[in-house]
C-alpha positions, 0 to 999 in steps of 0.5 A: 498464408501459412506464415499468417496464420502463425503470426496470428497465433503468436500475437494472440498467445503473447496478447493472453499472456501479457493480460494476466500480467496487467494487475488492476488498481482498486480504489483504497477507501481512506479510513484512519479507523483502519489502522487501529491495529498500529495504535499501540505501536505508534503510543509506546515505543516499546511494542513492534507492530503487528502483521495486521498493522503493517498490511493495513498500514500498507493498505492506507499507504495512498491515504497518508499524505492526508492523514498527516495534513489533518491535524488530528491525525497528525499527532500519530502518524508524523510522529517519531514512533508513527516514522518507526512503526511506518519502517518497521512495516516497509511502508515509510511515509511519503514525502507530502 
């Protein structure tokens, strides 16, 4: 009886510890006005992006696939300087 209620114990100890590992998605609102911080980045190869725009490029990450497929989008992100900036920020742009 004892070696039960243990093993209960254990299971319930390892059951809480285990939930705090479990991280919950959120949904990413696809938003290109989001990285405005990277636009001065993308337009001129001389400028490093800034840490907003490398978090907010990260952010958008799940939304690249469809910028680049829209063909005013396009133009910034699938461009040589929107590679660099996408890099730069350890966010490189996913294969579509």
């Amino acid at each position: 009886m004892k070696t039960t209620y243990t093993s209960l114990l254990v299971i319930a100890m390892l059951t809480l510890l285990l939930s705090n590992q479990i991280q919950v998605s959120v949904a990413v609102t696809c938003s290109p006005v989001q990285l405005a911080p990277c636009l001065g980045a993308i337009m001129s190869s001389s400028t490093q992006p800034s840490k907003a725009c490398c978090d907010k490029l990260r952010e958008q990450k799940p939304c690249l696939c469809g910028y680049m497929r829209d063909p005013n989008l396009r133009q910034y992100v699938n461009t040589p300087n929107g590679k660099k900036v996408a890099n730069t920020c350890d966010a490189p742009l996913p294969n579509c």
